[in-house]
C-alpha positions as CSV (number, residue, x, y, z in Angstrom):
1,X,65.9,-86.4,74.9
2,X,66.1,-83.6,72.3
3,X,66.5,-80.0,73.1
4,X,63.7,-78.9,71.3
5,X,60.7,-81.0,72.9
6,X,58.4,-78.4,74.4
7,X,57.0,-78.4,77.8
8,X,54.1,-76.4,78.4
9,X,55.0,-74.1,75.3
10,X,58.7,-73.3,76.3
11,X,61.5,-75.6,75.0
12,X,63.4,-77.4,77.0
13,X,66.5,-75.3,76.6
14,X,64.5,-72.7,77.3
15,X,63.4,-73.8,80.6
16,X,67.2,-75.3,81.4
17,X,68.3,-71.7,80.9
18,X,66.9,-70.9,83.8
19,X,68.1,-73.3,86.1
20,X,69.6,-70.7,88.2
21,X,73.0,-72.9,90.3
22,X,74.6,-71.2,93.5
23,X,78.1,-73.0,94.1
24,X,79.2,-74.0,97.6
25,X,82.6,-75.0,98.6
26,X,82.4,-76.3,102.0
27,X,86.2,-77.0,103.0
28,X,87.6,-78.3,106.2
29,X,90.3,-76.3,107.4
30,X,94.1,-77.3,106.7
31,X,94.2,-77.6,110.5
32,X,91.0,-79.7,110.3
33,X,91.8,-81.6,107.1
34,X,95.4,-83.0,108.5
35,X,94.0,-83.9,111.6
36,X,90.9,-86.3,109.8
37,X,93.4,-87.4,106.8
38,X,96.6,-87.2,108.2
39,X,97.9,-85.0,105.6
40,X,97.8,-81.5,104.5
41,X,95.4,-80.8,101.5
42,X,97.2,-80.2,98.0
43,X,94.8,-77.4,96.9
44,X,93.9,-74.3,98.2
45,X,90.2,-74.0,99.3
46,X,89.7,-71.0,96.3
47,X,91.3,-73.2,94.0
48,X,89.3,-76.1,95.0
49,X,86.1,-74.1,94.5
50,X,87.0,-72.4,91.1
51,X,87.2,-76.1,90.0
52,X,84.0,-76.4,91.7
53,X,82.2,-73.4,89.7
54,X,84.0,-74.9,86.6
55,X,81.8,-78.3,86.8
56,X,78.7,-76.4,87.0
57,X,78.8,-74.7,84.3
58,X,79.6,-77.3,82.3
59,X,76.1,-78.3,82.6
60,X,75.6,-74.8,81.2
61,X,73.2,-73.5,84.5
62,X,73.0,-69.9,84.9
63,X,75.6,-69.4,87.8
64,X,74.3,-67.0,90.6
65,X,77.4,-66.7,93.0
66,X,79.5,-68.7,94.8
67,X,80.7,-69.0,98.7
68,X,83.4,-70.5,99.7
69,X,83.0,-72.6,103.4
70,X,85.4,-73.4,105.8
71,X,84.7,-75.6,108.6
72,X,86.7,-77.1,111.7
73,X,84.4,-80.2,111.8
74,X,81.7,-82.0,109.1
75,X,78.1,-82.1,111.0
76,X,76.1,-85.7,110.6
77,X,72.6,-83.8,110.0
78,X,73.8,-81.1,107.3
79,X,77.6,-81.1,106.8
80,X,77.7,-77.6,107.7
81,X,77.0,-75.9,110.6
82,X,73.5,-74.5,111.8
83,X,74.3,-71.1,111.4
84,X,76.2,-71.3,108.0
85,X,73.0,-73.0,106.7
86,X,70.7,-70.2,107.9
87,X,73.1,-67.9,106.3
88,X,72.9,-69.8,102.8
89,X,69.5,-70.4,102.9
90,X,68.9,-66.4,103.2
91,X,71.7,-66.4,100.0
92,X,70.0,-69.1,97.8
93,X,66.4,-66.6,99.0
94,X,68.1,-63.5,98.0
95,X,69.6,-64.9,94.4
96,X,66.4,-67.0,93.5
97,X,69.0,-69.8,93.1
98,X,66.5,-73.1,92.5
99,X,69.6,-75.6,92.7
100,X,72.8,-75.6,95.1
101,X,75.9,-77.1,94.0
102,X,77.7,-78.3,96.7
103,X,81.3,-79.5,96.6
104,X,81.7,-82.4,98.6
105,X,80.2,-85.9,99.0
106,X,76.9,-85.5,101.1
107,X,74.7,-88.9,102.7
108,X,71.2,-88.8,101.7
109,X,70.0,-87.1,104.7
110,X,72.4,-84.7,104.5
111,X,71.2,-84.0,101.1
112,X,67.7,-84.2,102.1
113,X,68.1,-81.8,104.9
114,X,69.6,-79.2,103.3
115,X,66.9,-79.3,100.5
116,X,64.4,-78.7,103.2
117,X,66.5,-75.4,104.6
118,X,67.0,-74.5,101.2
119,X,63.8,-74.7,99.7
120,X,66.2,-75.4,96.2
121,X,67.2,-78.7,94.9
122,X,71.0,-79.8,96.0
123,X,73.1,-82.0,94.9
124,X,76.7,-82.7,95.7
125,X,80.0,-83.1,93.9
126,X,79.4,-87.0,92.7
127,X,75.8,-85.9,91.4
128,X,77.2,-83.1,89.6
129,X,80.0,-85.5,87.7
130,X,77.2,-88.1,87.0
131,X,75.0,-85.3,85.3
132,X,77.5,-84.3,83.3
133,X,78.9,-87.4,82.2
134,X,74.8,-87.9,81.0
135,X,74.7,-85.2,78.5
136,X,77.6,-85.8,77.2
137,X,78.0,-89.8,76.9
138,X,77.8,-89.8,72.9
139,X,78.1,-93.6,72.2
140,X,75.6,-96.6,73.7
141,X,78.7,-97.7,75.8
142,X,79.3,-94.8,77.3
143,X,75.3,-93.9,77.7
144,X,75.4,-97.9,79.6
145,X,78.3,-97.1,81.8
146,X,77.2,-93.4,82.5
147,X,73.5,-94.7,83.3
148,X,75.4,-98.0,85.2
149,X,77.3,-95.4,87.7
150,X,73.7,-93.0,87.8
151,X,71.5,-96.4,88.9
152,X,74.8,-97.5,91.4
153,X,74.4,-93.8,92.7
154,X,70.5,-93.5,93.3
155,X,70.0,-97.2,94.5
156,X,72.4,-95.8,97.8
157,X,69.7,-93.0,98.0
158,X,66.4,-94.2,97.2
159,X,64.7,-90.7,97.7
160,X,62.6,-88.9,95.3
161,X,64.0,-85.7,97.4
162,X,63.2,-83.0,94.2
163,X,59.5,-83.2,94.0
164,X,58.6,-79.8,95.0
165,X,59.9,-78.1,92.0
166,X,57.9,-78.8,89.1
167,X,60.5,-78.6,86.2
168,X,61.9,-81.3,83.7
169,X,65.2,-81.9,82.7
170,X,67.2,-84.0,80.1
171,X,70.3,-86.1,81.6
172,X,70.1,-88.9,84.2
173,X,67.7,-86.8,86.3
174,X,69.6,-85.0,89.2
175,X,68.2,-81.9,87.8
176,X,65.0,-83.4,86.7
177,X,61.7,-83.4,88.5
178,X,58.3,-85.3,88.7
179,X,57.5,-85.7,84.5
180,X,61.5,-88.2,84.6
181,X,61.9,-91.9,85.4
182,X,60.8,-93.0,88.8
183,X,63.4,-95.9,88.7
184,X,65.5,-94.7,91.9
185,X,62.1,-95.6,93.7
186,X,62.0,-99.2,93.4
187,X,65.3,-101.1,94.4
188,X,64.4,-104.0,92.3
189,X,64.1,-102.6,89.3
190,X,67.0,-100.3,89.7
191,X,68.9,-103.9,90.7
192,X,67.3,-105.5,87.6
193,X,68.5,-103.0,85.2
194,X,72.0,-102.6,86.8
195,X,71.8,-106.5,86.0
196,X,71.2,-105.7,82.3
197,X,73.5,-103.3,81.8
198,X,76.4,-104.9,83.4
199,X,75.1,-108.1,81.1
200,X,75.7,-105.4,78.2
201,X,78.7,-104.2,79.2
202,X,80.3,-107.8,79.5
203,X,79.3,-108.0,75.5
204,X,81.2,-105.0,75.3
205,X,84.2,-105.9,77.2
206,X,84.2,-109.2,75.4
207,X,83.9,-107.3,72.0
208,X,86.8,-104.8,72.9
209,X,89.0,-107.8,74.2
210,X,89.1,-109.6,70.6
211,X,89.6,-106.4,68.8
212,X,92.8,-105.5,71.4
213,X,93.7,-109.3,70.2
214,X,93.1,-108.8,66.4
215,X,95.3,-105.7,67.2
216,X,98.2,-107.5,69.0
217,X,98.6,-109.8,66.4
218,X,98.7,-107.1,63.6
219,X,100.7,-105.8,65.4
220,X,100.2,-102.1,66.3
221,X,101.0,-100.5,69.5
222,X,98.5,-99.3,71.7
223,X,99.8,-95.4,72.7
224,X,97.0,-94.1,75.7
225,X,96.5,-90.4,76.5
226,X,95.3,-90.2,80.3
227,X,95.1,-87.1,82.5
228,X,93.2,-84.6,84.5
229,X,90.2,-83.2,82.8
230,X,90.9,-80.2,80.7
231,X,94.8,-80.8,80.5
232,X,94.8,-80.9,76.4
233,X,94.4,-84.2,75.7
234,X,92.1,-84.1,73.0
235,X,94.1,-80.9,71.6
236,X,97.2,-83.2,71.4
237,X,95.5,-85.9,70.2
238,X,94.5,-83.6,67.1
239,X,97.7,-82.2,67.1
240,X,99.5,-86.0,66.6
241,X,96.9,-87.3,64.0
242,X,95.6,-84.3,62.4
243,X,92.4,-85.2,63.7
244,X,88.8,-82.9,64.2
245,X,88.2,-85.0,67.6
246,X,86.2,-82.3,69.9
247,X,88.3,-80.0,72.2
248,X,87.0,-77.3,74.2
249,X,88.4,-75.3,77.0
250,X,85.9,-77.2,79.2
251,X,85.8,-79.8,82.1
252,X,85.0,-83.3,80.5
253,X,85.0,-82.4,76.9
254,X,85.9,-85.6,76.2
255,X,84.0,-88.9,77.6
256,X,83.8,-91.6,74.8
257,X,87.4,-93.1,73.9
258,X,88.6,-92.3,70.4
259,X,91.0,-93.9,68.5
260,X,93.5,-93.1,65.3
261,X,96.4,-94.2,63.5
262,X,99.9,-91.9,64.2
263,X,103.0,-92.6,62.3
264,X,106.5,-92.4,64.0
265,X,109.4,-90.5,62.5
266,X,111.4,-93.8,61.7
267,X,107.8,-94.8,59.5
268,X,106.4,-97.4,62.4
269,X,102.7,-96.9,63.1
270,X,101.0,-97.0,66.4
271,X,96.7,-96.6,67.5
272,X,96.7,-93.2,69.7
273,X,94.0,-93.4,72.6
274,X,92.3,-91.0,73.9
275,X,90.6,-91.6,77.1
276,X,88.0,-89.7,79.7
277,X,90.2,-87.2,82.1
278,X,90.0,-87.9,85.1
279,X,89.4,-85.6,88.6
280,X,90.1,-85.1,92.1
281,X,87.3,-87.4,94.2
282,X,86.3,-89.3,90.9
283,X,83.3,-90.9,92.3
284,X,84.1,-95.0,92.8
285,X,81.2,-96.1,90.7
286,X,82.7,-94.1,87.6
287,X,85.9,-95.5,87.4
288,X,84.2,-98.9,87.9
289,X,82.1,-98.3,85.5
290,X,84.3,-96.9,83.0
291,X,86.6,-100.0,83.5
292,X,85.8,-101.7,80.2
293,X,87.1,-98.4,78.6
294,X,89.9,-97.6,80.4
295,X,91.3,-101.1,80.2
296,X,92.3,-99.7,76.9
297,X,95.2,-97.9,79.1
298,X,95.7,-101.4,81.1
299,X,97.0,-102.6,77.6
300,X,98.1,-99.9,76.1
301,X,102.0,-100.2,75.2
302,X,102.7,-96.6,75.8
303,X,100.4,-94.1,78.6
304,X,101.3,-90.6,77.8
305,X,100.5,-88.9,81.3
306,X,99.1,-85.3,80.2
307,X,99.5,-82.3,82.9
308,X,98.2,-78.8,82.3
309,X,102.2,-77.6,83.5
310,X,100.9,-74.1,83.1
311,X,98.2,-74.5,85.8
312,X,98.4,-73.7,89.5
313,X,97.3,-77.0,90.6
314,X,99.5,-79.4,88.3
315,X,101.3,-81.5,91.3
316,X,97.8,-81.9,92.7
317,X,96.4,-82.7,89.6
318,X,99.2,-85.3,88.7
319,X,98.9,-86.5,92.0
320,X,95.1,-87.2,91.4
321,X,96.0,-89.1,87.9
322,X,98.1,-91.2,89.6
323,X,96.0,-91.9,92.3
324,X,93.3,-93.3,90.0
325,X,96.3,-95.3,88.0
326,X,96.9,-96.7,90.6
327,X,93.2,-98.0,91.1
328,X,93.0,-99.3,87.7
329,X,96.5,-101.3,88.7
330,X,99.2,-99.4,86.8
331,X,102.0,-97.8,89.5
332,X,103.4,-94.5,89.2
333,X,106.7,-95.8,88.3
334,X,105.3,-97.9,85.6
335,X,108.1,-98.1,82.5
336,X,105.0,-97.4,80.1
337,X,104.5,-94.1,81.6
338,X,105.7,-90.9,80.0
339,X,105.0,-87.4,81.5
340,X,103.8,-84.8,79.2
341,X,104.0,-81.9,80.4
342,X,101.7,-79.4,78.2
343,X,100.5,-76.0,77.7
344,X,104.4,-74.5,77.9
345,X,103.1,-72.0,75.4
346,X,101.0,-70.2,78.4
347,X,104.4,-69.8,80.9
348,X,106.9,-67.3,80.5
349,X,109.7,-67.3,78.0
350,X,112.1,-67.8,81.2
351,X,109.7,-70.9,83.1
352,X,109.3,-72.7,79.2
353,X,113.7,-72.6,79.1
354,X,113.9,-73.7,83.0
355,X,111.9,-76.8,82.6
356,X,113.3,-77.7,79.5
357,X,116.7,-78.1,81.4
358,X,114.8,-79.3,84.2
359,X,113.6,-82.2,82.0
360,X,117.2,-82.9,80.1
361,X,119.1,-83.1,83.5
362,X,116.8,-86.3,84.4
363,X,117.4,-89.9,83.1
364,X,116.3,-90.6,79.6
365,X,113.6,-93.2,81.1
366,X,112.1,-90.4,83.3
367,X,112.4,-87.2,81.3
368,X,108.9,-85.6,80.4
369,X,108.0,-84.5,77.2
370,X,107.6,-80.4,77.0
371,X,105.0,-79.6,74.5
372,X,102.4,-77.1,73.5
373,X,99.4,-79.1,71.9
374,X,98.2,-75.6,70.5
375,X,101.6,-74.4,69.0
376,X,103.1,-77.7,68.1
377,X,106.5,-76.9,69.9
378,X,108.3,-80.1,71.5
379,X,105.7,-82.3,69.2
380,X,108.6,-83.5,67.3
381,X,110.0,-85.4,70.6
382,X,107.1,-86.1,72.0
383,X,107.1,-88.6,69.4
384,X,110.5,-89.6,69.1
385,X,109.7,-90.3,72.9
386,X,106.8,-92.7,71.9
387,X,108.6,-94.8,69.5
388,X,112.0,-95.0,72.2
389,X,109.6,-95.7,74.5
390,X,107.8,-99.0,73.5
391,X,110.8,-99.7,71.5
392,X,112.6,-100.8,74.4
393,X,110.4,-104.1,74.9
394,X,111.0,-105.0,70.9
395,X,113.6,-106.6,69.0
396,X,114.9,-105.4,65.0
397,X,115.5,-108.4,62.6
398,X,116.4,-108.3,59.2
399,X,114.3,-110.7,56.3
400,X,115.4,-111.5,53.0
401,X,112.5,-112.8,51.0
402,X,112.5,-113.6,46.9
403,X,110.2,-111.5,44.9
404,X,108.0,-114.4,44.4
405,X,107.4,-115.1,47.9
406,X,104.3,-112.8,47.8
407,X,103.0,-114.9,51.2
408,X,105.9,-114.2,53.3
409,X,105.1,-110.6,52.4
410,X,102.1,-110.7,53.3
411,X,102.8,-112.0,56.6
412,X,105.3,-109.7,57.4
413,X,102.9,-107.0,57.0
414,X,100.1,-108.5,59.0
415,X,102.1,-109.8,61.5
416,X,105.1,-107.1,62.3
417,X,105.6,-103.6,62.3
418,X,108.3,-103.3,59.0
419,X,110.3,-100.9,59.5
420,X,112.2,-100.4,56.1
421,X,112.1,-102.6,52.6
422,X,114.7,-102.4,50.2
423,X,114.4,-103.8,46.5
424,X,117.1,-106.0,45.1
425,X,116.9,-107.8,42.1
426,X,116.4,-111.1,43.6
427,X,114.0,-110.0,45.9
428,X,113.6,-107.7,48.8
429,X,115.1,-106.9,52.7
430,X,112.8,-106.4,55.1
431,X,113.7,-104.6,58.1
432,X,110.9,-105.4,60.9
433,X,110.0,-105.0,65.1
434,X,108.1,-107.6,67.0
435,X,107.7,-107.6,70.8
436,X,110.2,-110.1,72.5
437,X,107.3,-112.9,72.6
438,X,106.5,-113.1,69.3
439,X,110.5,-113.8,68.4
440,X,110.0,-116.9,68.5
441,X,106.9,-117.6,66.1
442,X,108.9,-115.4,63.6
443,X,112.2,-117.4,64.5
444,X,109.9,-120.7,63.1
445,X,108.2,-118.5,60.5
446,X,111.7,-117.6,58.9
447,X,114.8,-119.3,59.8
448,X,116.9,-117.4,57.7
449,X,116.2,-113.7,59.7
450,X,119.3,-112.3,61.0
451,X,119.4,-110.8,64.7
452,X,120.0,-106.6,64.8
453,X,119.8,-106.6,68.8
């Protein structure tokens, strides 16, 4: 829906600039937390709320304060306690707030029920993700999946809860009203059209799988960038190709995968990835319906791990990448992986020199790259890194071909990553790198190939 359709003689960015958000972190106490999960929490309740306040205004509301909640125990009826909501409701009053973020995943009737004691709209940390993964899915597959995940989100709800504010919005409708799609009303037709979509999607999956073949056999390696949102992936992905691919210091910059060429310093050529970033409490239904992207990383030959080093949650955040690695089915200790660890340029002189030797004091296998995607510092063996990395699984050989065999040229080219060619009179020696299954083909191919392994 475009920005400048008018409503009632105002634009709609007009009337979204007055969607006025108050942020709630309700937290369960460390105390509280290890007793339900068994383990402490990795992030500090102010921490977990300034990510909190960073999602919503990435859906660019006005933000009207924020109040951080700590509770012993999560109540069936409104998550937080009858008093607390007495006290917000007087809050959301006092700021005219007309929607309340709240950070956590909230049942319908909890949702419901605090909309009533709020007089505002609500909607919790899932909504929140699914909104702005709406305005900013550029591409029809990532407009099918976002809208997939939306319908998969509603169809558990099934309430029109937002009816008494009379106000339209663009997105998937969390912060629409009344004049939007009454599809989350009728569970067959949000069934049908999950149907279709997920008929879609198949095409696309389908599509994607013969261009990952048509790749393999070319061959190029697949490098993947993955990490938490906001880490620099898209800076570093400009940074390695020279690319204009949108970066912005904001949360989910980046939703539909993007793909470039990137040479190596020994001249080998790989296709860099860059993927969504991920987040703590990722709703399910995204990274299901984000699958047919990310299984870009489930192939990829290299997945370059990027961590925001310089911020105060990076364990937690790593911790949260690898979590959702793990649901897509690649381990932690996966020999693909390599840890990038970026935005050194923002630590002191004397934490940038420690981590360095940090880094060098671990095995080749596990040392993470240092880098600054902004300054280009530790670029240079980032992608030495790449090319040791998914050089490991490939094997050198040397071809001699006669200048008149312009098809066994041709082959090479289309079917190997050369390496080096030198010109001799007679003809020319190509030095090439296949992965260990294709040794045989090329053994067939050209018989008179000599081993460098």
């Amino acid at each position: 829906m475009s920005t400048t359709q008018v409503f009632g003689g105002e634009t709609l960015a007009q009337k979204d600039a007055r969607t006025r958000a108050l942020v709630l972190g309700p937290y369960l106490t460390d105390r509280a937390a290890t007793y339900a999960e068994g383990t402490k929490p990795l992030r500090a309740p102010e921490a977990r709320l300034d990510e909190a306040e960073g999602l919503a205004l990435a859906i660019d509301v006005d933000l009207v304060g924020r109040e951080l909640v700590l509770l012993s125990q999560i109540r069936p009826a409104t998550f937080l306690g009858k008093g607390k909501v007495e006290e917000i409701a007087a809050l959301v009053k006092e700021r005219e707030a007309d929607l309340v973020v709240v950070d956590c995943a909230l049942s319908p009737v909890q949702q419901r029920n605090l909309e009533k004691a709020f007089a505002a709209k609500v909607i919790d940390r899932t909504g929140l993700i699914l909104e702005i993964f709406g305005e900013r899915a550029r591409t029809k597959e990532g407009a099918l999946q976002v809208e997939l995940a939306h319908l998969a989100y509603q169809k558990s709800r099934l309430v029109r809860s937002w009816t008494h504010l009379e106000r339209q919005r663009g997105g998937f409708g969390f912060l629409g009203g009344p004049g939007e799609t009454q599809i989350e009303t009728d569970r067959r037709l949000i069934q049908e059209r999950m149907t279709r979509i997920e008929r879609d999607l198949d095409h696309v999956k389908r599509t994607r799988g013969l261009h990952r073949k048509s790749r393999r056999e070319v061959p190029f390696p697949i490098v993947a960038l993955v990490g938490y949102t906001n880490a620099g992936k898209s800076s570093l992905f400009n940074r390695l190709t020279k690319a204009d691919v949108f970066a912005k210091d904001l949360l989910f910059a980046t939703l539909d995968p993007t793909l470039r060429g990137l040479k190596l310093p020994h001249g080998g050529k790989v296709i860099l990835s860059d993927t969504v970033g991920f987040i703590s409490d990722l709703p399910h239904m995204l990274v299901s319906a984000f699958r047919a992207t990310l299984e870009e990383v489930l192939e990829a030959d290299v997945i370059l791990h990027v961590r925001d080093i310089a911020h105060e949650d990076a364990e937690a955040q790593g911790a949260d990448v690898e979590k959702i690695l793990a649901e897509l089915g690649i381990d932690a200790h996966d020999t693909r992986l390599i840890e990038v660890f970026n935005k050194i340029d923002l630590l002191p002189p004397e934490e940038r020199d420690r981590l360095r030797e940090t880094a060098a004091r671990k095995p080749v296998d596990e040392r993470p790259c240092v880098v600054s995607a902004a300054t280009g510092d530790g670029v240079d063996d980032l992608l030495a890194g790449i090319e040791a990395r998914y050089a490991r699984g490939r094997v050198l050989f040397e071809i001699r071909l006669d200048a008149a065999d312009g098809e066994g040229q041709a082959w090479l080219y289309a079917h190997t990553e050369v390496l080096q060619r030198q010109a001799a009179e007679d003809g020319s020696a190509f030095q090439v790198r296949v992965p260990e299954e294709t040794r045989a083909r090329l053994e067939r191919r050209f018989p008179q190939l000599r081993d460098l392994n």
